[in-house]
VOMI-393727 format. One record per residue (C-alpha): residue number from 1; residue in three letters; x, y, z. Coordinates in nm, 2 decimals. Example, Ala and Ser with C-alpha at 12.3 -4.5 7.8 and 13.67 -1.06 7.14 Angstrom:
residues 2
> 1, ALA, 1.23, -0.45, 0.78
> 2, SER, 1.37, -0.11, 0.71
***
This chain:
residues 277
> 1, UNK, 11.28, 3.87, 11.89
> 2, UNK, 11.26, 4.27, 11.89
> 3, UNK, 10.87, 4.37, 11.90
> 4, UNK, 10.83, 4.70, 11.74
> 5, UNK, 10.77, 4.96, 11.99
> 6, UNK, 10.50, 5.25, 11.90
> 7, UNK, 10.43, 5.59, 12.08
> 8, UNK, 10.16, 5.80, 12.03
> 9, UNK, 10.18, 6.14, 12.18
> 10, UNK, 9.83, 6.34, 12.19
> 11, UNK, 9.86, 6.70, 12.37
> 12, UNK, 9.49, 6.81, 12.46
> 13, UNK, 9.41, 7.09, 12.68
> 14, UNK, 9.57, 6.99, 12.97
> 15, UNK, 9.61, 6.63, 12.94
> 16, UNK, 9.91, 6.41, 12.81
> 17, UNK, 9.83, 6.09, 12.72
> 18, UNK, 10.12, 5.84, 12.63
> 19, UNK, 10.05, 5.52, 12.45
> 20, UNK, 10.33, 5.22, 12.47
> 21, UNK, 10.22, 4.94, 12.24
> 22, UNK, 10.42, 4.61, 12.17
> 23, UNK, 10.27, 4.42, 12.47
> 24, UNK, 9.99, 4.49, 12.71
> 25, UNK, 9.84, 4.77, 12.61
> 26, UNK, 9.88, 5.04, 12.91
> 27, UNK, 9.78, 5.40, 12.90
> 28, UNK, 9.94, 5.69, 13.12
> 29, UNK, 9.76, 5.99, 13.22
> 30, UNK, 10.01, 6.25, 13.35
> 31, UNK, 9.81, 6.59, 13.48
> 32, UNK, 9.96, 6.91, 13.51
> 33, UNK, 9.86, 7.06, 13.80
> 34, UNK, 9.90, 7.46, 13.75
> 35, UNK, 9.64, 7.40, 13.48
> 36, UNK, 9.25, 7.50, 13.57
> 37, UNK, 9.09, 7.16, 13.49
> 38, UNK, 9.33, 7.01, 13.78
> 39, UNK, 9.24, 7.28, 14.01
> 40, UNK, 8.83, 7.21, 13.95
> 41, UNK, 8.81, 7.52, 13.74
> 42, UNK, 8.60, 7.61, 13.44
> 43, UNK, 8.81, 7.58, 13.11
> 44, UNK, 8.86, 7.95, 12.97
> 45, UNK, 8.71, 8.03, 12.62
> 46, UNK, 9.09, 8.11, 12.52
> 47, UNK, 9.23, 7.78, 12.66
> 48, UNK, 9.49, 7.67, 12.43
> 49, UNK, 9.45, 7.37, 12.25
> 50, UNK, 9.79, 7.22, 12.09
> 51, UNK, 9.81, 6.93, 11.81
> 52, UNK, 10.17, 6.87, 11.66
> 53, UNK, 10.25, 6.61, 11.38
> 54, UNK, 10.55, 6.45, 11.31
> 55, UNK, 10.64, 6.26, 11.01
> 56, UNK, 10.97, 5.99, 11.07
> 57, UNK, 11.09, 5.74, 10.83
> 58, UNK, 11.11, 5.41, 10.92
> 59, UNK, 11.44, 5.22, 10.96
> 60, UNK, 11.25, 4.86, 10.95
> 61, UNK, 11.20, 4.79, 11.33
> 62, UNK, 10.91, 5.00, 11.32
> 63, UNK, 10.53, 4.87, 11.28
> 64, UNK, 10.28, 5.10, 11.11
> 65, UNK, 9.97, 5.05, 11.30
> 66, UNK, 9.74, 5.32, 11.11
> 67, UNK, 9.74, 5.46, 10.77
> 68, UNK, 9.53, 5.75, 10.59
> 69, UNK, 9.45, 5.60, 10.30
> 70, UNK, 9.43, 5.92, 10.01
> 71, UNK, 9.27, 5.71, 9.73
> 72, UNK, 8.99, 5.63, 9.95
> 73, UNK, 8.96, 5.96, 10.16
> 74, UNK, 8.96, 5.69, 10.52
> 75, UNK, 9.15, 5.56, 10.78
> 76, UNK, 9.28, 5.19, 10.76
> 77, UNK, 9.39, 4.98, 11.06
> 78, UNK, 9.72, 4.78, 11.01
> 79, UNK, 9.67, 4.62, 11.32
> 80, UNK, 9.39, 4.48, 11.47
> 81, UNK, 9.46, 4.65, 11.83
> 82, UNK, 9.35, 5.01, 11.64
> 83, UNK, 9.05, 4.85, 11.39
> 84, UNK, 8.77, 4.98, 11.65
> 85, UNK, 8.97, 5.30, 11.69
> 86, UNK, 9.01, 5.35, 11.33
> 87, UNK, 8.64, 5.29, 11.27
> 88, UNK, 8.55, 5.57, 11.52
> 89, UNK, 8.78, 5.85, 11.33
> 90, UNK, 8.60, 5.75, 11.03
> 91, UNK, 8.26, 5.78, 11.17
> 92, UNK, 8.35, 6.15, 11.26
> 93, UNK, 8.33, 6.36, 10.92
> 94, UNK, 8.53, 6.67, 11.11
> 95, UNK, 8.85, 6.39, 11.17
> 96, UNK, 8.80, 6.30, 10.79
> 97, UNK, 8.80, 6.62, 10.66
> 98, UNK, 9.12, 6.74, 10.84
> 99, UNK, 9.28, 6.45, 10.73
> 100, UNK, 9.19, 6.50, 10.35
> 101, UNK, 9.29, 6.83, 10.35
> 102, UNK, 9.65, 6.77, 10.49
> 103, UNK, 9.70, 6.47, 10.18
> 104, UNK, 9.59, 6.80, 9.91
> 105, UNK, 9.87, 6.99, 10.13
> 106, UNK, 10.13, 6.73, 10.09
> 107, UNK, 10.03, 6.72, 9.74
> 108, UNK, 10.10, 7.07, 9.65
> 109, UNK, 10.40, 7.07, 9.85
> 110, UNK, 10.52, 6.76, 9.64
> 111, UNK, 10.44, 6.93, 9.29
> 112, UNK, 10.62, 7.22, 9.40
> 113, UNK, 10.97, 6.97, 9.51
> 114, UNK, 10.89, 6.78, 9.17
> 115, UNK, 10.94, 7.08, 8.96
> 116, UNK, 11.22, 7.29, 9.14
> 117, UNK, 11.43, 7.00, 9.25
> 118, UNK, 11.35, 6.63, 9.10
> 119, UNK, 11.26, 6.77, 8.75
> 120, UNK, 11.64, 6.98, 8.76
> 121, UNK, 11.86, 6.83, 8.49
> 122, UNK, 12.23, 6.93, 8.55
> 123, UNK, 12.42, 7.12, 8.35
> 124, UNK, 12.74, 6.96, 8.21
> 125, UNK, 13.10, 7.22, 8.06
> 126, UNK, 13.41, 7.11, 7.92
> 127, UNK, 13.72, 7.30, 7.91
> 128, UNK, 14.10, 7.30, 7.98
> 129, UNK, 14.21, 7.52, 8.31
> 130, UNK, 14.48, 7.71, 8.05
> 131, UNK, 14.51, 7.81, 7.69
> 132, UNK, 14.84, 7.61, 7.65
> 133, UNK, 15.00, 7.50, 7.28
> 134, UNK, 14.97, 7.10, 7.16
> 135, UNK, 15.24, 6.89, 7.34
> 136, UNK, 15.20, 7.06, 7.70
> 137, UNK, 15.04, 6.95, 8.02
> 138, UNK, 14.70, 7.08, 8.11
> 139, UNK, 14.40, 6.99, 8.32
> 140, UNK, 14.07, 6.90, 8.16
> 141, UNK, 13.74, 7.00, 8.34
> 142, UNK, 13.45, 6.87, 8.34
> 143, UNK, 13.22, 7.07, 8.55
> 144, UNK, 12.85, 6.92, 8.66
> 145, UNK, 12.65, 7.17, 8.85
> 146, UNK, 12.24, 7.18, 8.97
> 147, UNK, 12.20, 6.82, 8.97
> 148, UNK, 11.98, 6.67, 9.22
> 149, UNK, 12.03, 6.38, 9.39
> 150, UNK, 12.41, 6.39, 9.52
> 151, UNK, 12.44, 6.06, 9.33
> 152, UNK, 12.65, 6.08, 9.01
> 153, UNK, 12.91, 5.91, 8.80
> 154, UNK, 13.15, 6.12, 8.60
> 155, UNK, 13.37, 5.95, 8.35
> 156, UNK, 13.65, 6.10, 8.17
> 157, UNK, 13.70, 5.94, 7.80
> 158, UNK, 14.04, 6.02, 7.54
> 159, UNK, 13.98, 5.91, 7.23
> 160, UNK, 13.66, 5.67, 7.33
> 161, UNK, 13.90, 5.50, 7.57
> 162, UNK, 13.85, 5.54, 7.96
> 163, UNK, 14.08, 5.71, 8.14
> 164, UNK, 14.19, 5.60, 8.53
> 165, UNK, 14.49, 5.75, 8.60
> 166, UNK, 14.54, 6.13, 8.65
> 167, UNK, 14.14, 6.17, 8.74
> 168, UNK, 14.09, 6.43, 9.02
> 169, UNK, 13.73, 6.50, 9.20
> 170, UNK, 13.62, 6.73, 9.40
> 171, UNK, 13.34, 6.51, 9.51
> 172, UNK, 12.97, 6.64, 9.55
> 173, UNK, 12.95, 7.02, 9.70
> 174, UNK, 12.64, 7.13, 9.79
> 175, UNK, 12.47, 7.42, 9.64
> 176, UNK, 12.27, 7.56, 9.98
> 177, UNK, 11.91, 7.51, 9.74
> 178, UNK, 11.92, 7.09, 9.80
> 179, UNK, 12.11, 7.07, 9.45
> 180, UNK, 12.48, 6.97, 9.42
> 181, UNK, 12.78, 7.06, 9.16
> 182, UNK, 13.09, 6.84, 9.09
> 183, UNK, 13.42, 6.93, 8.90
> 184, UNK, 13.63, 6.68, 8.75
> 185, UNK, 13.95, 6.72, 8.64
> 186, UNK, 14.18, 6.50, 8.41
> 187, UNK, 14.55, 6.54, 8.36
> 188, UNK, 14.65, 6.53, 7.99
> 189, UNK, 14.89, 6.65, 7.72
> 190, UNK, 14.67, 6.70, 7.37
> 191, UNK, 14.79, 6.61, 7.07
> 192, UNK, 14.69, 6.68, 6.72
> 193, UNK, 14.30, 6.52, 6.67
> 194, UNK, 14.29, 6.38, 7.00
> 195, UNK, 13.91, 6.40, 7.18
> 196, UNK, 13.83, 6.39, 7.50
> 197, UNK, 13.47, 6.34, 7.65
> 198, UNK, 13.31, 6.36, 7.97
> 199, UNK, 13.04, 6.16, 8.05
> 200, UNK, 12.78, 6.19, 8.32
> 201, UNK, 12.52, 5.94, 8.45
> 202, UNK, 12.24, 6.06, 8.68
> 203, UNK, 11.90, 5.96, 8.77
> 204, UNK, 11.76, 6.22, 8.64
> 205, UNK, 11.86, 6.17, 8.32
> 206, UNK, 11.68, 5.96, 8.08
> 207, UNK, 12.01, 5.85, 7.89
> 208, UNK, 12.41, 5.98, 7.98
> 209, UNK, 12.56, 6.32, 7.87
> 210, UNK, 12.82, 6.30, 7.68
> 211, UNK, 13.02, 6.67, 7.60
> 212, UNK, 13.36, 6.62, 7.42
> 213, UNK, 13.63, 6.91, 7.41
> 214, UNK, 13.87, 6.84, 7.05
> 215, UNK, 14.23, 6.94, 7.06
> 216, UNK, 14.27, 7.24, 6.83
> 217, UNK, 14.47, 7.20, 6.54
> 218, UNK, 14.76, 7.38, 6.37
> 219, UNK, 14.52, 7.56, 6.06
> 220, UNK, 14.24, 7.61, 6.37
> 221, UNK, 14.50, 7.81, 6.55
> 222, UNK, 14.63, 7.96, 6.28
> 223, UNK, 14.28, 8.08, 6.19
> 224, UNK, 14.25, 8.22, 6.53
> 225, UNK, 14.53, 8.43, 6.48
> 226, UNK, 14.46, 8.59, 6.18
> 227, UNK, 14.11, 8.72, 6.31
> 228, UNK, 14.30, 8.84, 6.62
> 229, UNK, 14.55, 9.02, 6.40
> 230, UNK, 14.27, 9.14, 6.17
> 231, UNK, 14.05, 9.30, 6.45
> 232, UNK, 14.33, 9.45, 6.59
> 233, UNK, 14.41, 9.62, 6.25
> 234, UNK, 14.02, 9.73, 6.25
> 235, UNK, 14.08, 9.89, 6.58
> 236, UNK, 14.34, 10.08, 6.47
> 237, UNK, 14.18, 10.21, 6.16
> 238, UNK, 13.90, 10.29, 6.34
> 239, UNK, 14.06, 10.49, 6.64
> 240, UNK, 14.28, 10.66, 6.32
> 241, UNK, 13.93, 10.79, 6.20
> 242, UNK, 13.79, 10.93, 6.49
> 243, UNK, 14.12, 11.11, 6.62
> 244, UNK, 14.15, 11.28, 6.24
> 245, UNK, 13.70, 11.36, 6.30
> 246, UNK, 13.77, 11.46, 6.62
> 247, UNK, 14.09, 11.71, 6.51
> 248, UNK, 13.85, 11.85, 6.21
> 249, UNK, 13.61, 11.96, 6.44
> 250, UNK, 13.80, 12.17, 6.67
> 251, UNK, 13.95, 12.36, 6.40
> 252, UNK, 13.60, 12.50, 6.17
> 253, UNK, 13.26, 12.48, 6.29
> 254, UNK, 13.02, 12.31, 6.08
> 255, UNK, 12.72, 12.51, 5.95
> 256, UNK, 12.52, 12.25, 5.88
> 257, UNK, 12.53, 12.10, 6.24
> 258, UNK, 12.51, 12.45, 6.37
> 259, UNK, 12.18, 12.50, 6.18
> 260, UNK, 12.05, 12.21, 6.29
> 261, UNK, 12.15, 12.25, 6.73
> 262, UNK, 12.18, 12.57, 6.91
> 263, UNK, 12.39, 12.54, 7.12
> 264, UNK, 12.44, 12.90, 7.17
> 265, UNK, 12.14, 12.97, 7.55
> 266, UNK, 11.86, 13.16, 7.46
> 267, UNK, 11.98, 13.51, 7.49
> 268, UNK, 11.68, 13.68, 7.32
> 269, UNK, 11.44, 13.55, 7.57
> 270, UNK, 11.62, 13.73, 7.87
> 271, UNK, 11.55, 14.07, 7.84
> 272, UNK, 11.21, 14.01, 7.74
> 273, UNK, 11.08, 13.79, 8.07
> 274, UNK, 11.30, 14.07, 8.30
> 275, UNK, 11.09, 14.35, 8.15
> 276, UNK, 10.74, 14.14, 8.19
> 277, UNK, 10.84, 14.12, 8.55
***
């Protein structure tokens, strides 16, 4: 049977102490020599003093032997080996204090990864890759972008029924900020009143998106035309007008306007401030 081995490394000054737990408990003191506590010296008021934490999941072969309990602001022992240790960091209110203070830390921290990442809902667009007529092939995409997990199912549905074949992914691609985006493409030919839907299932949603894309039909399109052709005609009449406005005034001068703005420089003025000078 595998016993779960355990280090503890506690940098102090100028002492390294390892800790090897698992079997008889035994405890290395390694000195470093070039330091002034080896050499018999006094210990300078600027003497370094180092502390580093590390935070490592576990893969199930590791035993947790202490635990910060955040409820109850103290230090439990999960092993009887640490209970008289543990009871010593809790008699000392400076250990305690330290320790509350990193759990409000992690807790801000936290609230801050809850709201930019885990609370992110992604953002789901349909549309074909070309503006092709009824009765040709096209690709349909459905792209998924700032969702966070990776984790996600994208499903591509023609007229409610599933579609396998001629589905293309590019997979999850991340985004650099810990959120990912996804493209989906399906292969169809649209006919008249066919719909097609995507449909994405992620953990952070409460229930599935589901965004369809409808093929156009004949009095759509032909709708679409006329507005094209009418906006054009607009256009027209409209750069007509302003040649014809802009022809008028070249050839008389408008009083009114001319009333209204000089254009003409101050020429009264000049003689006046050359004399004052």
């Amino acid at each position: 049977m595998l016993q779960p081995l355990i280090t503890s490394l506690i940098l102090v000054s100028n002492v390294v102490c390892v800790e090897l737990l698992g079997g008889p408990c035994m405890t290395v003191l390694l000195m470093v020599l070039s330091t002034p506590t080896a050499w018999g010296r006094d210990i300078p008021e600027n003497y370094l003093r180092q502390v580093r934490s590390e935070c490592h999941m576990t893969n199930g072969i590791q035993q947790e032997f202490v635990h910060f309990d955040s409820d109850v602001g103290l230090f439990e022992a999960k092993m009887e080996l640490w209970r008289s240790q543990v009871q010593k960091w809790n008699r000392q209110k400076e250990i305690v204090k330290r320790a509350r203070s990193i759990v409000n830390v992690c807790r801000h921290n936290y609230l801050l990864y809850d709201k930019l990442i885990l609370q992110r809902k992604g953002e789901v667009k349909v549309f074909p890759s070309k503006i092709r007529p009824l009765g040709h092939h096209n690709l349909l995409l459905c792209s998924v972008t700032s969702f966070y997990p990776g984790e996600i199912k994208v499903s591509c549905f023609r007229n409610a029924k599933e579609e396998k074949a001629g589905v293309w992914s590019t997979g999850q691609i991340q985004n650099g900020d810990w959120t990912f985006q996804t493209l989906v493409m399906l292969e169809m030919t649209p006919q008249r009143g066919d719909v097609f839907i995507c449909h994405v299932d992620h953990v952070s949603l409460q229930s599935p998106i589901t965004v369809d894309w409808r093929a156009p039909t004949e009095s759509a399109r032909t709708k679409c035309l006329l507005e094209l052709g009418l906006g054009l005609r607009l256009f027209q009449t409209g750069l007509f007008c302003f040649s014809r406005t802009d022809s008028y005034s070249g050839t008389k001068k408008d009083s009114i306007l001319e009333g209204i703005v000089n254009i003409a420089p101050l020429q009264q003025d000049f003689p006046r401030a050359v004399a004052q000078s």
